[in-house]
KOLMARPA-111385 format. One record per residue (C-alpha): z, y, x; residue in one letter; residue number from 0. Coordinates in steps of 0.5 Angstrom, whole numbers, always signed. Layout:
N
+-------+-------+-------+------+------+
|    c3 |    c2 |    c1 | resn | resi |
+-------+-------+-------+------+------+
|     Z |     Y |     X |    A |  NUM |
...
+-------+-------+-------+------+------+
This chain:
390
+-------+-------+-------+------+------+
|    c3 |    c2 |    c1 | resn | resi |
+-------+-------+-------+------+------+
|  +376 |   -63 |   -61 |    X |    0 |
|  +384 |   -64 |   -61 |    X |    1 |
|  +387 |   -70 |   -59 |    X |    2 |
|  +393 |   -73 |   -59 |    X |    3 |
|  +394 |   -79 |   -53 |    X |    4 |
|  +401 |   -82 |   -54 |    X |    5 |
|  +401 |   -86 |   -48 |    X |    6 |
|  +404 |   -84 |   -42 |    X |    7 |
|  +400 |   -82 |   -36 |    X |    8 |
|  +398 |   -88 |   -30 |    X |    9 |
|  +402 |   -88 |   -25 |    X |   10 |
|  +395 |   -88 |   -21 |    X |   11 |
|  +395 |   -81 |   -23 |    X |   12 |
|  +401 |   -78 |   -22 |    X |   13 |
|  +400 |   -75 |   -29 |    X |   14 |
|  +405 |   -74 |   -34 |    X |   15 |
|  +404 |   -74 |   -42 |    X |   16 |
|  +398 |   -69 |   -44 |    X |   17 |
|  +401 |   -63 |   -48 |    X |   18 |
|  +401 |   -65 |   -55 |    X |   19 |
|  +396 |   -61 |   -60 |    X |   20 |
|  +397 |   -60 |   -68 |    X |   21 |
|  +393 |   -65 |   -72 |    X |   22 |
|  +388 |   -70 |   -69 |    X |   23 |
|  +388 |   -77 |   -69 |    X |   24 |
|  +393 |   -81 |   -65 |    X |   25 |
|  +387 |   -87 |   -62 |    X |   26 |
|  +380 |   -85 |   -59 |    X |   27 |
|  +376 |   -91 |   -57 |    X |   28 |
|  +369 |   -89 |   -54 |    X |   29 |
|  +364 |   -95 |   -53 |    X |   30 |
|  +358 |   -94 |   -48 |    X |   31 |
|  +353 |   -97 |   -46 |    X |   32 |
|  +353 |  -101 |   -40 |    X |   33 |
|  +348 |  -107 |   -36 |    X |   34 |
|  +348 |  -112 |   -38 |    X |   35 |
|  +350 |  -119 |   -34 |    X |   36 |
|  +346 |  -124 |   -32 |    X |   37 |
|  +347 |  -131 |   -30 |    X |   38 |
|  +345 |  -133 |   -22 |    X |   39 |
|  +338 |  -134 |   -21 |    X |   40 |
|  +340 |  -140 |   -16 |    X |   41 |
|  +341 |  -148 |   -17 |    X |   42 |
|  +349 |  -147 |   -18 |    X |   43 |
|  +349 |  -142 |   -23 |    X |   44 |
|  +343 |  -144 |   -27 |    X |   45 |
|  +347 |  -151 |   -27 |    X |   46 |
|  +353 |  -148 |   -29 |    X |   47 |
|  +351 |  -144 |   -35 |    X |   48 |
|  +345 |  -148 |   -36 |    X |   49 |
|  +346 |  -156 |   -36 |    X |   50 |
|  +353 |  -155 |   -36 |    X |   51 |
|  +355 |  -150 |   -42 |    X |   52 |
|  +348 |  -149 |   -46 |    X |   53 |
|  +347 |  -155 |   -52 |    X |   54 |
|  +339 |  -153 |   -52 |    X |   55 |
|  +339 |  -153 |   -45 |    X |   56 |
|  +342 |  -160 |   -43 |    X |   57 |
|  +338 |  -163 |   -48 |    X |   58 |
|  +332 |  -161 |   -46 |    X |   59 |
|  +332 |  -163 |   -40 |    X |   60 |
|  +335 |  -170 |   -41 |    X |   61 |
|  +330 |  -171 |   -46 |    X |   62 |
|  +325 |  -169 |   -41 |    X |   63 |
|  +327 |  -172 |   -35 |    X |   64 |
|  +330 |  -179 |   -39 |    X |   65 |
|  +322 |  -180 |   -42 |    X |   66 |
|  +318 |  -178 |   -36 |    X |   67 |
|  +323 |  -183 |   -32 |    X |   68 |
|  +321 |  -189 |   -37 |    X |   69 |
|  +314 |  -189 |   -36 |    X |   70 |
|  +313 |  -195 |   -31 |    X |   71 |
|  +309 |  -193 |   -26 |    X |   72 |
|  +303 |  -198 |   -23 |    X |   73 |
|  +301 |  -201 |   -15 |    X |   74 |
|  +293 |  -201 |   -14 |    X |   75 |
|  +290 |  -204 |    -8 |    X |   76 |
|  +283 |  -200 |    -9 |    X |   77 |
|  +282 |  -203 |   -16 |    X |   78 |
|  +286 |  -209 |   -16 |    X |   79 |
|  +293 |  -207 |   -19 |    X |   80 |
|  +298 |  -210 |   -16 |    X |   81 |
|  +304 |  -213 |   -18 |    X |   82 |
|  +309 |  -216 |   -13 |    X |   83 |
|  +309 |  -211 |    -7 |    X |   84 |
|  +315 |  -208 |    -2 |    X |   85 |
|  +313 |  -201 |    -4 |    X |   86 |
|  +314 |  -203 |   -12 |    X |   87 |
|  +321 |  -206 |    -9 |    X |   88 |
|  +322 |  -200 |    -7 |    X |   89 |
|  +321 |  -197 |   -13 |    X |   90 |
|  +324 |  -201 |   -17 |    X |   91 |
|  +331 |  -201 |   -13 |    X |   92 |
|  +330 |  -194 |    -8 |    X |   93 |
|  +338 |  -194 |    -6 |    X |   94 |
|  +344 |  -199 |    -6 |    X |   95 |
|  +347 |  -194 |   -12 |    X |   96 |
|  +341 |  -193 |   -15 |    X |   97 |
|  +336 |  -197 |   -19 |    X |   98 |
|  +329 |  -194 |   -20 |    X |   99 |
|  +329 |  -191 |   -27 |    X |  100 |
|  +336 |  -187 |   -25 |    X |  101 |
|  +333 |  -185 |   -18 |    X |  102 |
|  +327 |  -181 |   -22 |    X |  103 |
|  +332 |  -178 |   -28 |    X |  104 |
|  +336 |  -175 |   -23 |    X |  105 |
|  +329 |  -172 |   -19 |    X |  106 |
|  +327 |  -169 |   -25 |    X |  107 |
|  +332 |  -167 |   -27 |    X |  108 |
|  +333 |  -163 |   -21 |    X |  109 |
|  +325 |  -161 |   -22 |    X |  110 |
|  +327 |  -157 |   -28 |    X |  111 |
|  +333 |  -154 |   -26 |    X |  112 |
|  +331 |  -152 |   -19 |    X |  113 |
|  +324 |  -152 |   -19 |    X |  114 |
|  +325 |  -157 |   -13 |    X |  115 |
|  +326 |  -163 |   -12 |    X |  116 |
|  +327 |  -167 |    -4 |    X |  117 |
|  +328 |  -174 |    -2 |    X |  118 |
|  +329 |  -177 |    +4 |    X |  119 |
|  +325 |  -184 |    +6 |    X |  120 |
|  +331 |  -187 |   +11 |    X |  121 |
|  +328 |  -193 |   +15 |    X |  122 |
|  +332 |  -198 |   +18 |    X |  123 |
|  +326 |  -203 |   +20 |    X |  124 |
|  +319 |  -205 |   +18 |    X |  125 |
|  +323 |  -209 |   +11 |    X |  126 |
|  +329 |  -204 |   +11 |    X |  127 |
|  +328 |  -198 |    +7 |    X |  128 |
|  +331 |  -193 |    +2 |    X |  129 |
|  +330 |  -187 |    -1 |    X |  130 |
|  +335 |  -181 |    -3 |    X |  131 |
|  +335 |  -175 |    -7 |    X |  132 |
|  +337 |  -168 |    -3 |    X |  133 |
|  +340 |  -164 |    -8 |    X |  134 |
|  +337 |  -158 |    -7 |    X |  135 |
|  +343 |  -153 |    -6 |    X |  136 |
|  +344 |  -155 |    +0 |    X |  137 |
|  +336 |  -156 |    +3 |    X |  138 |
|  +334 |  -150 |    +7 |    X |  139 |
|  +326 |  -152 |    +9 |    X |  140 |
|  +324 |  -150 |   +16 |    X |  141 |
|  +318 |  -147 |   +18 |    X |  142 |
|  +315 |  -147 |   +24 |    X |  143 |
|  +312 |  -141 |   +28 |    X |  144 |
|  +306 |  -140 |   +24 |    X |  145 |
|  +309 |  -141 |   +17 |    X |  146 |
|  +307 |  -149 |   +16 |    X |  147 |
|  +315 |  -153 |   +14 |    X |  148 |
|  +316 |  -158 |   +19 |    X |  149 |
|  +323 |  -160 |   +16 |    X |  150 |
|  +328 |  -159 |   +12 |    X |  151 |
|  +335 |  -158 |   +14 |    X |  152 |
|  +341 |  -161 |   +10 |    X |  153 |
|  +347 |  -158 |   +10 |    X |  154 |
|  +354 |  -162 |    +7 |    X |  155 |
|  +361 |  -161 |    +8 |    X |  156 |
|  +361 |  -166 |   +13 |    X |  157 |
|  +355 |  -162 |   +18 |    X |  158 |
|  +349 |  -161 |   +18 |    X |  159 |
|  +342 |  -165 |   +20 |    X |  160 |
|  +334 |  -164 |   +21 |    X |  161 |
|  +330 |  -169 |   +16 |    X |  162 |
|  +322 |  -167 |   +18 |    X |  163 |
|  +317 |  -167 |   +13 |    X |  164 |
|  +313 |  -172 |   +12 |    X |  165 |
|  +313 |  -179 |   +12 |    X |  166 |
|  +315 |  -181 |   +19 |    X |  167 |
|  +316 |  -187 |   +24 |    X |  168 |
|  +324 |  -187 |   +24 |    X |  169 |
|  +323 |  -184 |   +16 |    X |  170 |
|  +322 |  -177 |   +13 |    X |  171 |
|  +322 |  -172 |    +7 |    X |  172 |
|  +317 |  -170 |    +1 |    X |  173 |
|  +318 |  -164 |    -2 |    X |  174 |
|  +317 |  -163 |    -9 |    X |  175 |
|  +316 |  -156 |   -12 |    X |  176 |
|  +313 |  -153 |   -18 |    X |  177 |
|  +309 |  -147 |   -18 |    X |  178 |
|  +312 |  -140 |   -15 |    X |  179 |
|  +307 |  -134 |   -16 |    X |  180 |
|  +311 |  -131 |   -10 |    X |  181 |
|  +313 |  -136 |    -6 |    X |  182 |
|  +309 |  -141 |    -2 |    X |  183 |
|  +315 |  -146 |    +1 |    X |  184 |
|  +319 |  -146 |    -6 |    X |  185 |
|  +318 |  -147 |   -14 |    X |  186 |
|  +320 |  -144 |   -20 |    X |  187 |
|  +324 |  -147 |   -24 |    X |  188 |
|  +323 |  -147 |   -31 |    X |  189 |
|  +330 |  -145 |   -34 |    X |  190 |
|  +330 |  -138 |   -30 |    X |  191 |
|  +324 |  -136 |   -34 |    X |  192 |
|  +328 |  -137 |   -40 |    X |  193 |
|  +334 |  -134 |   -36 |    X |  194 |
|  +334 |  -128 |   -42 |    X |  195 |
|  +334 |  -133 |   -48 |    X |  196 |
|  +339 |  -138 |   -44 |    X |  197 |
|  +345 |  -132 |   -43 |    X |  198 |
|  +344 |  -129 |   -51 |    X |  199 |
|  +345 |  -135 |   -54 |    X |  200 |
|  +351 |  -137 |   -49 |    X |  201 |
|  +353 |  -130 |   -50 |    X |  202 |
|  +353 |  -131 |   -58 |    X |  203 |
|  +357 |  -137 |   -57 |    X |  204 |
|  +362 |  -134 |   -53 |    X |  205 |
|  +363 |  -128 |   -58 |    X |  206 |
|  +364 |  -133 |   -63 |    X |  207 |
|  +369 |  -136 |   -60 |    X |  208 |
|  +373 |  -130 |   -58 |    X |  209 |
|  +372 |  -128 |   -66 |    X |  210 |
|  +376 |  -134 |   -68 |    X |  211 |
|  +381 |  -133 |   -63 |    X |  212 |
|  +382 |  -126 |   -65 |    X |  213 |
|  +383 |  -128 |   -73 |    X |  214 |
|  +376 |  -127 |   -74 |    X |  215 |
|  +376 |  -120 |   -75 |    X |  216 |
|  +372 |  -115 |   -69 |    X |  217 |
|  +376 |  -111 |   -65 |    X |  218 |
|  +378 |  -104 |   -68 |    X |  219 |
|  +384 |  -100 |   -66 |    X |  220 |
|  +391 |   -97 |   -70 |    X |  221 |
|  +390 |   -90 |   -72 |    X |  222 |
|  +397 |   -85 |   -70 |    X |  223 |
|  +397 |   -80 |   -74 |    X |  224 |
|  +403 |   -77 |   -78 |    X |  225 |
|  +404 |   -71 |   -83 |    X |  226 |
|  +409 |   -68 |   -79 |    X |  227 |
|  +406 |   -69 |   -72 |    X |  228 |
|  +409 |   -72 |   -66 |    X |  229 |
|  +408 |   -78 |   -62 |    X |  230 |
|  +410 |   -85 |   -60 |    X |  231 |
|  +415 |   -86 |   -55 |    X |  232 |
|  +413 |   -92 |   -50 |    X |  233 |
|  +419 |   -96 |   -52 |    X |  234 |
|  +415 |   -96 |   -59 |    X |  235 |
|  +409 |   -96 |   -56 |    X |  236 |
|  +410 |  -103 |   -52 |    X |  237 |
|  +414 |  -105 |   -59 |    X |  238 |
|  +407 |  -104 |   -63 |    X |  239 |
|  +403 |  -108 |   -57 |    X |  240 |
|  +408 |  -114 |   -56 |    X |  241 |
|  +407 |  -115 |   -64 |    X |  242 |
|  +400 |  -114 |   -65 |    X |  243 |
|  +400 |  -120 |   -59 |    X |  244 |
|  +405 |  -124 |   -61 |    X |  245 |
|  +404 |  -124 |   -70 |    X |  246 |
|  +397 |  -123 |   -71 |    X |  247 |
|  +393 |  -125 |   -65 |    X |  248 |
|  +390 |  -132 |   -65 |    X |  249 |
|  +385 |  -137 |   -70 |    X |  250 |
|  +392 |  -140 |   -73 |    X |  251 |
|  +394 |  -133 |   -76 |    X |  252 |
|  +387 |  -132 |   -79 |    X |  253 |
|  +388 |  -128 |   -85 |    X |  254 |
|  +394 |  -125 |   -83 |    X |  255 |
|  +395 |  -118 |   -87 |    X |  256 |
|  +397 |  -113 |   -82 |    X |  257 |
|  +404 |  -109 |   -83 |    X |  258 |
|  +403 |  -102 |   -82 |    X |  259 |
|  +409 |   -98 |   -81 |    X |  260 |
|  +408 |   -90 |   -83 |    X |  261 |
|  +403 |   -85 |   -80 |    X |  262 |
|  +399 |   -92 |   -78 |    X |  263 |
|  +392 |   -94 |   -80 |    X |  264 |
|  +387 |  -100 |   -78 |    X |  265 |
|  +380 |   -97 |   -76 |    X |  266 |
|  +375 |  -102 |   -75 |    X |  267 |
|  +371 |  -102 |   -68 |    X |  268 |
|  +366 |  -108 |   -67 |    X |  269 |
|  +360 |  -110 |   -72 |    X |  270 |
|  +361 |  -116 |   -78 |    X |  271 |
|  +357 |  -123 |   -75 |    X |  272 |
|  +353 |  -122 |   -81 |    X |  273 |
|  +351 |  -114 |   -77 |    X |  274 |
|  +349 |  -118 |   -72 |    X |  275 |
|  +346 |  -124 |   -74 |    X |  276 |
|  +348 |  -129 |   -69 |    X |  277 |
|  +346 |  -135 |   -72 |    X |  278 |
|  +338 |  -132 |   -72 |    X |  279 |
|  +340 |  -130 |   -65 |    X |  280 |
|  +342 |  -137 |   -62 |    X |  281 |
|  +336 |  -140 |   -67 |    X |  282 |
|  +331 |  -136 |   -63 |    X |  283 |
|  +333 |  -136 |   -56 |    X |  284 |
|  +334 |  -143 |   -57 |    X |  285 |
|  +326 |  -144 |   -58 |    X |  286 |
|  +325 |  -139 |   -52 |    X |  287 |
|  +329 |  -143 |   -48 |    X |  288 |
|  +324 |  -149 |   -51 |    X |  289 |
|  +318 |  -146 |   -50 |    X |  290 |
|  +320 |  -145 |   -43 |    X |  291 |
|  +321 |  -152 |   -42 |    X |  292 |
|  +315 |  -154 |   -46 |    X |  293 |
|  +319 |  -158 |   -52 |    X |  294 |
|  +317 |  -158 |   -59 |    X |  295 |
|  +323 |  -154 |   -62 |    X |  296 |
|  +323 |  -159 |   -67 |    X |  297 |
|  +325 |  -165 |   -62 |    X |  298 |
|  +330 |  -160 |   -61 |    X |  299 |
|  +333 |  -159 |   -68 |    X |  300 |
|  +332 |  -152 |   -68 |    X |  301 |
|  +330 |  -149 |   -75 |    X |  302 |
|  +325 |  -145 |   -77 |    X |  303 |
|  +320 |  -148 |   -72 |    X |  304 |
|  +313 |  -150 |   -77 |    X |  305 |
|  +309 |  -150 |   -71 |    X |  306 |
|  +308 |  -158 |   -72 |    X |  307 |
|  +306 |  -162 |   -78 |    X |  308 |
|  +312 |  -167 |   -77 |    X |  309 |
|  +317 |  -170 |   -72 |    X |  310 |
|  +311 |  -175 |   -70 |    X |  311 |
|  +306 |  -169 |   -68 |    X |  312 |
|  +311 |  -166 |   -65 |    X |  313 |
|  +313 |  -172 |   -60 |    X |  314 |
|  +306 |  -174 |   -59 |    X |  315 |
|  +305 |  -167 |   -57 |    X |  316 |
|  +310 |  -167 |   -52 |    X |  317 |
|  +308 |  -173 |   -48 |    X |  318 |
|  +301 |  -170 |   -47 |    X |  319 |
|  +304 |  -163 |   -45 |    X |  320 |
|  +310 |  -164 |   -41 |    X |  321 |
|  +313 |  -172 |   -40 |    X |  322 |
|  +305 |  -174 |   -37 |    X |  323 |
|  +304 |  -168 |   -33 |    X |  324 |
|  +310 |  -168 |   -29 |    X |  325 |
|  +310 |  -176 |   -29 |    X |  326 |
|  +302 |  -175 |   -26 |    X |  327 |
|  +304 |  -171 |   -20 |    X |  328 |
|  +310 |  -172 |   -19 |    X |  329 |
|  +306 |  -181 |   -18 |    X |  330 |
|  +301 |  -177 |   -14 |    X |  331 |
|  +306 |  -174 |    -9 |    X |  332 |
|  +309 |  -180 |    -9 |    X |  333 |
|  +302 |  -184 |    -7 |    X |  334 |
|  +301 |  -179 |    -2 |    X |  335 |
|  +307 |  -179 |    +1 |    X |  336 |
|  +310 |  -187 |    +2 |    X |  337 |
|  +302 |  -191 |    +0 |    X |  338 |
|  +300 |  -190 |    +7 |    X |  339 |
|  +307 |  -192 |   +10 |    X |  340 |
|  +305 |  -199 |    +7 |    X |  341 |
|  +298 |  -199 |    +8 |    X |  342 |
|  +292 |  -197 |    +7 |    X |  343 |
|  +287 |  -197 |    +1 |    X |  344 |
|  +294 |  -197 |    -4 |    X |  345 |
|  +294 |  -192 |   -10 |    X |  346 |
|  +300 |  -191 |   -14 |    X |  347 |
|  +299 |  -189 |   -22 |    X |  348 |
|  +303 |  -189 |   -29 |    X |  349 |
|  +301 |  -194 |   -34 |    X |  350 |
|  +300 |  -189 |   -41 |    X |  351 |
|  +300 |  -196 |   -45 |    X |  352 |
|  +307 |  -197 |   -45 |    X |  353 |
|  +309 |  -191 |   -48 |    X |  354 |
|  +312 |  -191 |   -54 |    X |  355 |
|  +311 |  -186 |   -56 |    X |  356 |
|  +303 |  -186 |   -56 |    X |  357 |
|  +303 |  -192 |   -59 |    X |  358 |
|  +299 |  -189 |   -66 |    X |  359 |
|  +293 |  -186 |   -60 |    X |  360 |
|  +292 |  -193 |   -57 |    X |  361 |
|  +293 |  -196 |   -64 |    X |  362 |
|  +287 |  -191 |   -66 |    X |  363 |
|  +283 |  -193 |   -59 |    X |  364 |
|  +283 |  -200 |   -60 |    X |  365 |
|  +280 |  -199 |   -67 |    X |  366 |
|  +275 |  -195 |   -65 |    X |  367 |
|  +273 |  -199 |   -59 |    X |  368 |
|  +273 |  -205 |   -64 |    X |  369 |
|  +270 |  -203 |   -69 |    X |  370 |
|  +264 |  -202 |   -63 |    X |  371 |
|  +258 |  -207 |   -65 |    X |  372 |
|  +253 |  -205 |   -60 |    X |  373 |
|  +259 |  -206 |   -54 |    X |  374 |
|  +260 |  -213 |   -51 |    X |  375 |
|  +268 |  -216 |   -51 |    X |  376 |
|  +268 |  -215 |   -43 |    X |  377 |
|  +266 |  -207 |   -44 |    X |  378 |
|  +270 |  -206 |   -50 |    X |  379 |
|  +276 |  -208 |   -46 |    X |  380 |
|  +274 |  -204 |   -40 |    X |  381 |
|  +274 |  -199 |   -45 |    X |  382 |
|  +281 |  -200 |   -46 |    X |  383 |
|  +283 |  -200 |   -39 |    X |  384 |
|  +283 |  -208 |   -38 |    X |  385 |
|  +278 |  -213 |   -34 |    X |  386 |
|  +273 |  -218 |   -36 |    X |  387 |
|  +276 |  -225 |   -39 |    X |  388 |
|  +273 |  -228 |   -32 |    X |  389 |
+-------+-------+-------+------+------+
């Protein structure tokens, strides 16, 4: 193939400019095919293109992590439910800068997003406790010499200090992960299992923005080529680039017609948005991403998800599926960690009853056990969860 470069050779090379062949084209472009680039599978990186630059990603897990943290959860001294106690005071205010609800929005959160969430128990006296969030980047869990942690070790910008595990005379840390198939200390977060789906629907968005900004037209090339041969001097050269810069690129020069001079012709390099479909792209990695997170697309607002009858189905699914089993181990975990801090005999749990959103299966619940003839008022209200009237 004959070709004809009109540029000078790099000063890198040392080469000049090629010998000039008759007829051939003025402007080659080759696309290859290359790897593509994956985000960090790390809390930072996960955080950054994930909850800091993903829609679909931010809203899922604030949706998660904003209901799990409303359901209230409940004290029990064997089977008498408590309801003033210093463990339920410490719940309620774990830290001066943090109340209950947002101290267990930001656990979640970290859950979702790492796969881990640490927290330290800080004692200062018997009435003197707080509890504090790690974030998970900066906790390296050590282990002892058969493999069991024994501690976690922090690091800030200000040092580094040791927190051993467990609940601890002078205070301690509990560890919550979610299940790794390969790793026994560490969990896997469910946002790297829809790392795939997470950087084609950031891709997509970004290929849509450089779009606007280049015009909306996909790159192509200007094709040199005149009847009489020759080539462009660098001085046209430059000229032609600083004017394709300064007159045509930008979303306010959309639409611009391109002026050509002689010899020149615009060859369309990239695919149209309706070539690639992007806006099918970015719908269906948007419910890969919430499938990973256990969201029904439709709480969402992603189109083309039938899988649910009506909005209600679908939130009533996600409480059963994804807020109530996060909050049920995360109150186990907790019960087991603080409960014998307090005492013995103590229990932690969830009160399911004051869930908004389950407001029509506890409406159902109490139909059926009402309409119960054969049962007695005391047994239609242990049905239900509540005591005797005595």
């Amino acid at each position: 193939m004959q070709l004809k470069w009109p540029w000078r050779g790099s000063a890198r090379n040392g080469k000049g400019v090629p010998e000039i062949k008759s007829g051939g084209l003025g402007f080659v472009a080759l696309h290859m095919q290359a790897e593509a680039a994956w985000t960090r599978r790390d809390y930072a990186g996960l955080a950054r293109e994930g909850f800091m630059r993903n829609p679909v990603v931010h809203r899922a897990v604030r949706l998660i992590a904003g209901t799990a943290s409303a359901v209230p959860w409940l004290l029990y001294d064997g089977a008498a439910e408590l309801s003033q106690h210093p463990l339920l005071t410490l719940l309620e205010r774990p830290n001066r800068r943090q109340a209950g609800a947002s101290f267990l929005e930001v656990l979640y959160g970290h859950l979702l997003i790492s796969g881990n969430a640490y927290v330290e128990l800080v004692e200062a006296g018997e009435a003197l406790r707080e509890l504090h969030l790690l974030r998970p980047d900066r906790v390296s869990v050590v282990c002892d010499g058969q493999g069991w942690p024994v501690a976690l070790d922090y690091r800030t910008d200000k040092g580094r200090r040791s927190v051993p595990a467990g609940a601890a005379q002078d205070g301690g840390a509990l560890h919550l992960n979610l299940f790794h198939p390969l790793d026994d200390i560490h969990g896997f977060p469910p946002l790297e299992a829809a790392l795939m789906a997470l950087d084609t629907h950031n891709a997509a968005g970004r290929w849509n923005k450089a779009l606007l900004d280049n015009s909306a037209r996909p790159s192509g090339a200007l094709v040199y080529a005149p009847k009489d041969g020759g080539n462009l001097t660098d001085e046209q050269f430059d000229r032609l680039k600083a004017d394709l810069k300064e007159q045509y690129s930008g979303a306010a020069k959309a639409g611009k017609p391109l002026v050509l001079e002689g010899g020149m012709d615009w060859k369309v390099m990239g695919l149209s948005p309706k070539d690639m479909d992007f806006i099918e792209a970015k719908n269906s990695a948007s419910r890969d991403i919430a499938l990973a997170f256990g969201v029904p697309p439709m709480l969402l607002g992603v189109p083309g998800d039938n899988t649910y009858a009506n909005y209600q189905e679908a939130n009533r699914a996600f409480y059963r599926m994804t807020v109530l089993p996060l909050v049920a181990r995360t109150v186990r975990e907790f019960s087991a960690w603080l409960a014998p801090v307090f005492g013995d005999g103590l229990r932690l749990w969830y009160d399911a009853d004051q869930v908004d959103g389950l407001a029509v299966e506890r409406e159902a619940l109490w139909a059926r056990v009402g309409a119960a003839g054969f049962l007695s008022d005391d047994e239609k209200r242990e049905a239900v969860g509540y005591g005797s009237r005595q």
